[in-house]
C-alpha positions in Angstrom: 0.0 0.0 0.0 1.2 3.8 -0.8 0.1 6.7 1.2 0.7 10.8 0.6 1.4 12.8 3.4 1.5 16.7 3.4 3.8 18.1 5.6 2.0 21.4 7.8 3.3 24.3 9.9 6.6 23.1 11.5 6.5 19.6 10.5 9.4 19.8 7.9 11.5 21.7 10.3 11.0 19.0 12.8 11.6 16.4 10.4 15.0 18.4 9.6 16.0 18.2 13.3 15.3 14.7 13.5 17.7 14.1 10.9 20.5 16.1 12.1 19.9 14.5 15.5 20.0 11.0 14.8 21.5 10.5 11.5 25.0 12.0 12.7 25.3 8.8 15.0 23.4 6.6 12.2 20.6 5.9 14.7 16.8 5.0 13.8 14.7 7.2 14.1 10.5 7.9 14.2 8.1 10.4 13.5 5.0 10.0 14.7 2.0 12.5 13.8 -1.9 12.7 13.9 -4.0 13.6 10.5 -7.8 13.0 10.0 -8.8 9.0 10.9 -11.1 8.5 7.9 -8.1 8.9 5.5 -5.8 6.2 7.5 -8.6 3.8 7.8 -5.9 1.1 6.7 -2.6 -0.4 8.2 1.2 -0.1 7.2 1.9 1.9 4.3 5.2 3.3 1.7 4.9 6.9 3.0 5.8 9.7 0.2 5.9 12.5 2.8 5.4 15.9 0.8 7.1 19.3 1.9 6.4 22.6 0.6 9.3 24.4 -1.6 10.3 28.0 -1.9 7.4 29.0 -4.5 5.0 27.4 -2.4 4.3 24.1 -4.3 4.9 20.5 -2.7 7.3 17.7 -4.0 8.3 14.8 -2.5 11.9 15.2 -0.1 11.5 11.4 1.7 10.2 8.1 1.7 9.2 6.2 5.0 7.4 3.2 6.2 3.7 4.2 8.1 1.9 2.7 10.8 -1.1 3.5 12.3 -1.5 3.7 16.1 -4.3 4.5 18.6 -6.7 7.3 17.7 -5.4 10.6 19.2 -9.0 12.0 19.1 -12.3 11.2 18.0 -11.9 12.1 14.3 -7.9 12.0 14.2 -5.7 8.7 14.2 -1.8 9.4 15.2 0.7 7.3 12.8 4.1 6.4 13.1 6.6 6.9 10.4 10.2 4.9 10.3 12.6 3.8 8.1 13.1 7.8 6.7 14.9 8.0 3.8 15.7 11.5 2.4 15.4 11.8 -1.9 19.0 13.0 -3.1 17.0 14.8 -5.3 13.2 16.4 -4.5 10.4 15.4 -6.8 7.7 17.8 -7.3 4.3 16.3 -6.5 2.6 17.3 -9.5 5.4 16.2 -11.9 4.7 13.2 -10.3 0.9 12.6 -10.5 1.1 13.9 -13.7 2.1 10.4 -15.0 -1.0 8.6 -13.4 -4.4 8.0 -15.9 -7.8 9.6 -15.8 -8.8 6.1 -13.6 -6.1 6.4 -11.5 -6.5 10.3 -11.0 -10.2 9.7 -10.1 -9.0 7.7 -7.3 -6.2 9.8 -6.0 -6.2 11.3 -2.6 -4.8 14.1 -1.9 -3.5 13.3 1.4 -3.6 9.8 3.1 -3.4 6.2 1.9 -4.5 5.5 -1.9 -6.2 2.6 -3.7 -4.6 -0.2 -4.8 -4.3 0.5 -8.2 -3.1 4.0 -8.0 -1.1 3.4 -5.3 1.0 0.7 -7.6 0.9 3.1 -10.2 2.3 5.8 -7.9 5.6 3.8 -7.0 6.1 2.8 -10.5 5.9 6.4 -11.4 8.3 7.5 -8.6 10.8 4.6 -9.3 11.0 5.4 -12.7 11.7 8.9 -12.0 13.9 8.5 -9.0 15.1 4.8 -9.3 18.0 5.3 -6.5 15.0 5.0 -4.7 14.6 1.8 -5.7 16.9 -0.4 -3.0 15.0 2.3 0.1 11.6 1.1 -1.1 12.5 -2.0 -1.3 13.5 -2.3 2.2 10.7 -0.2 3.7 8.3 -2.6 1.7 10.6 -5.6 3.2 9.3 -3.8 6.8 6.0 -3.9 5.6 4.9 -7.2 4.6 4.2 -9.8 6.9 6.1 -13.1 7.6 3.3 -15.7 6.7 5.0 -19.1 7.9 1.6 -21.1 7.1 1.5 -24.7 9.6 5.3 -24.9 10.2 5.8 -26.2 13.8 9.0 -24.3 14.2 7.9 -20.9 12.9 5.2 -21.7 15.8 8.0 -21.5 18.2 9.5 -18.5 17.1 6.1 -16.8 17.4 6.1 -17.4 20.7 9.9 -16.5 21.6 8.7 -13.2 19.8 5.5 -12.7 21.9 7.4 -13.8 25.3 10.0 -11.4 24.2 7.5 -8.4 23.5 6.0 -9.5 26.6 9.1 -9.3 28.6 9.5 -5.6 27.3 5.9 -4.7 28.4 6.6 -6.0 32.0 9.2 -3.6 32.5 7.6 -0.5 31.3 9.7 -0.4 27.8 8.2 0.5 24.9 11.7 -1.5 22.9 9.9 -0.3 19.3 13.1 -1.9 17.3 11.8 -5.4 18.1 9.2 -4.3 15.4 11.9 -4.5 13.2 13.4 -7.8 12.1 14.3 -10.3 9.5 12.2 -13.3 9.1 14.6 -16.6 7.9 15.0 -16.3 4.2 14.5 -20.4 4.1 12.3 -23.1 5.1 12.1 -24.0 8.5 12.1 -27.6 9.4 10.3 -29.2 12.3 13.5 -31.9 12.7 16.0 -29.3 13.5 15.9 -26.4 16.2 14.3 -23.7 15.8 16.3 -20.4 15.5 15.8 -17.6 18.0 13.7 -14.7 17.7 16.3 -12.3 19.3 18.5 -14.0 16.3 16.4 -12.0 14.0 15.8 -8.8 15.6 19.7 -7.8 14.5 22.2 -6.2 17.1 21.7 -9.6 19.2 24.7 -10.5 20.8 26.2 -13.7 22.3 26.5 -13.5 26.3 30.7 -13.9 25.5 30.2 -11.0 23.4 29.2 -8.8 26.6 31.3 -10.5 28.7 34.6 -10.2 26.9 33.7 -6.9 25.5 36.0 -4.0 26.5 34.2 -1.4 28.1 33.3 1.3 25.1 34.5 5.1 25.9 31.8 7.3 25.7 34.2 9.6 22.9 34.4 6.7 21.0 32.4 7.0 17.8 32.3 2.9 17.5 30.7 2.9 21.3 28.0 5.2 19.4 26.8 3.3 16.5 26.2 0.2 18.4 22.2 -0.5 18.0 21.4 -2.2 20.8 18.2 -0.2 21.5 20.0 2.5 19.7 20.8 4.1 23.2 24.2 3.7 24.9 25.1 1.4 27.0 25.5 1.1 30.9 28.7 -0.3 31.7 28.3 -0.4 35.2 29.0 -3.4 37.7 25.3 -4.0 38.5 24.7 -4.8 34.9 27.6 -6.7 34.1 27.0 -9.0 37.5 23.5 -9.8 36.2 25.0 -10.6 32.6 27.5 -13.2 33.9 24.5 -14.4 36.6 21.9 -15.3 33.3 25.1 -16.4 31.3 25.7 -18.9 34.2 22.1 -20.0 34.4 22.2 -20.5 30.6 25.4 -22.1 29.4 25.2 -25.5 31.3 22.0 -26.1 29.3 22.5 -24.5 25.7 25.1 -23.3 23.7 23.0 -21.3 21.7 21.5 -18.0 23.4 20.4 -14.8 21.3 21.0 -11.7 24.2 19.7 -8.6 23.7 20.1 -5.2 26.2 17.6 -2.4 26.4 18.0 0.7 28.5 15.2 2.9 29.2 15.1 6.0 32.4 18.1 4.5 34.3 16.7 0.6 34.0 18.3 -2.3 32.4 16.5 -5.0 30.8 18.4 -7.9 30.2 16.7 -10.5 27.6 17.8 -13.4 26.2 16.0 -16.3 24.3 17.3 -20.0 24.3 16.4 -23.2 22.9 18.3 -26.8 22.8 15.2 -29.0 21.5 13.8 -29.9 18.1 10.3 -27.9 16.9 8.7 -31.4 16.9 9.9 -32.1 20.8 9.3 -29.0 21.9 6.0 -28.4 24.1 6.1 -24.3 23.9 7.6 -21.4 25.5 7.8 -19.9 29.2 9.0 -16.5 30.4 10.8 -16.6 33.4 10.5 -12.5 34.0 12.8 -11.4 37.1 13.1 -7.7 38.9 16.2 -7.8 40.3 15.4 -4.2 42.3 12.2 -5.7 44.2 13.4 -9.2 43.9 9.8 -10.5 42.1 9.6 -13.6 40.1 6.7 -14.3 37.1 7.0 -17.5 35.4 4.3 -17.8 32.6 3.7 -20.7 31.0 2.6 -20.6 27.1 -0.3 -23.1 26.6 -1.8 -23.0 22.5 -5.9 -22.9 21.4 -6.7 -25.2 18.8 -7.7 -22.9 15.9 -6.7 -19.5 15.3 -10.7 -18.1 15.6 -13.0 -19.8 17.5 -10.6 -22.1 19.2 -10.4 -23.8 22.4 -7.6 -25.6 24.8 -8.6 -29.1 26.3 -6.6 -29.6 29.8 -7.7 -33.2 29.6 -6.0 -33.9 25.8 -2.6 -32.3 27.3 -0.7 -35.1 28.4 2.0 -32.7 29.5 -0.1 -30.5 32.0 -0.3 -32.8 34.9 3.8 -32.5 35.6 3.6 -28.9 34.3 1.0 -28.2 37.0 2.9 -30.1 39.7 6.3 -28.0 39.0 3.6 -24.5 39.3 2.5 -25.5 42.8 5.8 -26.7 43.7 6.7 -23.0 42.6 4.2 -21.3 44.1 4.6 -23.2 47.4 8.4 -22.3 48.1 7.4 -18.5 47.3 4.8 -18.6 49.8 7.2 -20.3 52.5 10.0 -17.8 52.0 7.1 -14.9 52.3 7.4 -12.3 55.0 4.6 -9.6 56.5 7.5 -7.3 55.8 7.5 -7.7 52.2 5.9 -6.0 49.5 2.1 -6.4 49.3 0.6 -8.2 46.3 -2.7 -8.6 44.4 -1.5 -12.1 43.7 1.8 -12.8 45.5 1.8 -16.0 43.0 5.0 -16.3 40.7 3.1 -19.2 38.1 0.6 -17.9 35.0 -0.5 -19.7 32.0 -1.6 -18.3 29.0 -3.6 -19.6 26.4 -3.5 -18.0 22.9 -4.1 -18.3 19.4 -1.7 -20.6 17.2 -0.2 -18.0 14.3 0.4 -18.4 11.0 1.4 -14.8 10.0 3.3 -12.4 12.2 3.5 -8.7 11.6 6.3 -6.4 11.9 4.9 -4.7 14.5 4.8 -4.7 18.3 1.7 -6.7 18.5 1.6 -9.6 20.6 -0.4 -12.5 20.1 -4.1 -12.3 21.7 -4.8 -14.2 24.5 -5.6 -14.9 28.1 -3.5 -14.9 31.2 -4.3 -17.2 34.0 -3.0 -17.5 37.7 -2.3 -21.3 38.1 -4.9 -21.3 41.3 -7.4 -19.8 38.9 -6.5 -22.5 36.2 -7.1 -25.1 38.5 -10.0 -23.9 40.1 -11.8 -22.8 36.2 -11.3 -27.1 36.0 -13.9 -27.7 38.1 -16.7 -24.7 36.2 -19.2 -26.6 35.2 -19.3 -23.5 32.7 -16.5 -24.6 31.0 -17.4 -28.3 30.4 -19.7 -27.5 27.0 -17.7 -29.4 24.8 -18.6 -32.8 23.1 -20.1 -35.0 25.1 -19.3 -32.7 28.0 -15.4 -32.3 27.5 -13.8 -30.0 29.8 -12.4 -27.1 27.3 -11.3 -23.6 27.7 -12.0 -20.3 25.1 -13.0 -17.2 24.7 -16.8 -18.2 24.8 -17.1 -19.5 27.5 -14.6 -18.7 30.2 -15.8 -16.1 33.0 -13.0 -13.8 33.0 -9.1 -13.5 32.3 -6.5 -11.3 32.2 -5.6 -9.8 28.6 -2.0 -9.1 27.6 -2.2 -5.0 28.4 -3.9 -5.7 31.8 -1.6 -8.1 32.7 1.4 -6.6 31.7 0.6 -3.6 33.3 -0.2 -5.6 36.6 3.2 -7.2 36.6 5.2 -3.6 35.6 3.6 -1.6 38.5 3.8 -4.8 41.2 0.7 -5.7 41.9 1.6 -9.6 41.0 4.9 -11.4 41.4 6.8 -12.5 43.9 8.7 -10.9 46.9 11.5 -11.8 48.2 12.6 -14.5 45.8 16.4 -15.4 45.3 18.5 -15.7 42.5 19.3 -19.2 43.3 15.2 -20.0 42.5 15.2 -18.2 39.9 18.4 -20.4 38.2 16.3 -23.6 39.5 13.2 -22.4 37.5 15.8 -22.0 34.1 17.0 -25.6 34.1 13.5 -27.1 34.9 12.0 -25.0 31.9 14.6 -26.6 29.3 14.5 -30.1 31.5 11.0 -29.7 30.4 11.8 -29.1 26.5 10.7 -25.9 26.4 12.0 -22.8 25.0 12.8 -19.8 27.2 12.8 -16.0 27.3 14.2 -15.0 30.9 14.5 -11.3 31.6 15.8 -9.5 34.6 15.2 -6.1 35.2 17.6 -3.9 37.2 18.2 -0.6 38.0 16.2 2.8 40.0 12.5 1.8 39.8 10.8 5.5 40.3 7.3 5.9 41.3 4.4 4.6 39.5 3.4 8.0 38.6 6.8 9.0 38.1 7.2 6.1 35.3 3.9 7.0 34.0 4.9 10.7 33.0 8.2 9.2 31.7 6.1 7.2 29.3 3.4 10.0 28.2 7.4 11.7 27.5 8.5 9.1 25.1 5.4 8.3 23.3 
């Protein structure tokens, strides 16, 4: 899809300092802007963004990749723009449109995303008049299009290293955008061999050696600067490196292969890495094992797949795995109960063990959007077993959905829950949280672990942080 966009007021000027800001270290950059929400009534986009010259006409001075977010207002829509490339040489609008046919003109709009036929028409036009855009394009519409992976198994565990991994970010309060941007594997996958790792894909993704061995970058040093991971720099401080070598110790005795990623966000570090050791067809799904080394809390959610992608459902009693997955929960959430003190933090649910049942996908987007599903407490699991609600299936089979369980806990709410506190552990040692690591891949399952470090602020503090960056 191809959409216009006319820059207004101070936009170019902004747009100008963006690029002096960011492209002098080669960083990434966004835009983000609101126009009228009937106009952007469709998703991602090739952006022609439109500034106005000297004599007061428009031509086209950069290329960028659109997405729509949330609506700003009740007739605007805001949309964010990345993946700005500047035209060597500015195109005039009208020598542009010029080329397109009385159908395609009667099509046009002005401003916002076009047709599909006009919009084809509009990037043949612009290639052939600028074609050293072409290679730009062709990576923005890279960004664009979806990965459809169809029924492959191992695709199915990437997608859910990628939603544990978004999820992870969410926990900590981090909005992590480049995770939007990755690679999909350029061959098949194969269910006989391990899957690769989403982190793998995401680019800047480094090997726990690679951090350990690392010298420590000067801040003068223009190589320290162009390093992308989360295209911010890096703390080098003890703290961090202490919690690198801790996960690197937790991880190495089981897998040689770890993808390791390090965001930094407000003076917090969040340390992610996703691992696997076990073919797609032996594995039995994905857990996060989320840790906050500053209040000591522990979340261990368990990923748990619906049967069809609309409409589907999750039968406990066809799981042959749940029964020992269930006992290793309570085991879990009986030792955090026992180390408990009335000095500790107080929680809604002081429980470490969630499930969450969600959709199996066959396309992911390059976006931040996580798969849909629902979050469970393992007491609530348990005790939704015994709804008589829930046992409408054939012949009276216990099965759980969207039509028919009472409530649950949806990926914003429960993120949310587990960034401000209000579930997770207290108290809980690094030594429990090593235990929980080798039981996840003693259980064949892949594994996103995160730890979170650094000054936590105050709720409301963090929430005017994030109003900041958005």
């Amino acid at each position: 899809m191809v959409a216009i966009i006319k820059c207004r007021d101070n936009e170019d000027e902004y747009l100008e300092f963006l690029e002096d800001l960011h492209q002098s270290r080669r960083y990434e950059w966004e835009w983000s802007f609101t126009r009228r929400r009937d106009l952007w009534s469709k998703g991602r986009h090739l952006l022609l963004i439109a500034s106005m010259d000297a004599n007061g006409r428009f031509e086209v001075t950069r290329v960028g990749k659109s997405v729509r977010r949330r609506g700003a207002r009740d007739q605007d829509q805001q949309l964010r723009v990345t993946h700005v490339r500047r035209l060597r040489r500015p195109l005039p609008l009208a020598e542009l449109l010029d080329g397109l046919t009385a159908a395609q003109r009667r099509h046009l709009v002005e401003e916002g995303h076009q047709s599909k036929g006009t919009g084809e028409a509009i990037r043949v036009l612009l290639l052939g008049l600028r074609p050293e855009l072409t290679e730009a394009v062709q990576l923005i519409e890279g960004a664009i299009e979806s990965w459809d992976f169809g029924d492959s198994r191992a695709a199915q565990e990437v997608a859910l290293q990628r939603d544990a991994t978004l999820a992870v970010a969410r926990m900590a309060g981090m909005q992590a955008s480049q995770l939007a941007e990755w690679d999909p594997p350029a061959e098949e996958l194969y269910d006989d061999t391990v899957p690769p790792l989403f982190l793998d894909m995401v680019g800047a993704a480094r090997h726990p050696d690679e951090l350990l061995d690392a010298p420590e970058p000067r801040p003068q040093d223009p190589s320290a600067r162009s390093g992308r991971m989360s295209d911010q720099p890096a703390l080098e401080d003890h703290l961090v490196m202490h919690d690198t070598r801790a996960m690197h110790g937790w991880l190495s005795d089981e897998t040689n292969h770890v993808a390791w990623r390090r965001f930094q966000e407000h003076d917090r570090t969040l340390l992610v890495a996703n691992a696997n050791r076990t073919l797609a067809e032996q594995a039995l799904g994905c857990d996060i094992i989320f840790y906050n080394v500053t209040r000591h809390s522990l979340v261990l959610v368990q990923y748990k797949k619906l049967d069809a992608e609309r409409g589907g459902f999750y039968y406990p009693n066809s799981d042959r795995n749940l029964a020992k997955e269930l006992k290793r929960m309570r085991s879990l959430d009986r030792y955090a109960e026992m180390q408990a003190s009335l000095a500790d933090e107080q929680r809604l649910d002081p429980s470490p063990s969630w499930i969450k049942l969600c959709h199996p996908r066959s396309v992911l987007p390059h976006t931040t959007e996580m798969i849909h599903g629902m979050y469970f407490s393992r007491r609530q699991f348990e005790s939704l077993r015994d709804d008589a609600r829930l046992k409408d299936g054939r012949g009276g089979a216990l099965r759980f959905g969207y039509k028919n369980v009472p409530a649950y806990l949806d990926n914003t709410l429960f993120t949310r829950l587990v960034e401000t506190g209000q579930i997770g552990t207290t108290g809980t040692s690094t030594d429990l949280v090593r235990q929980q690591v080798i039981r996840s891949f003693r259980g064949q399952r892949n594994l996103v672990l995160a730890t979170l470090s650094g000054e936590e602020p105050p709720q409301a503090a963090r929430n005017a942080q994030r109003r900041q960056t958005r």
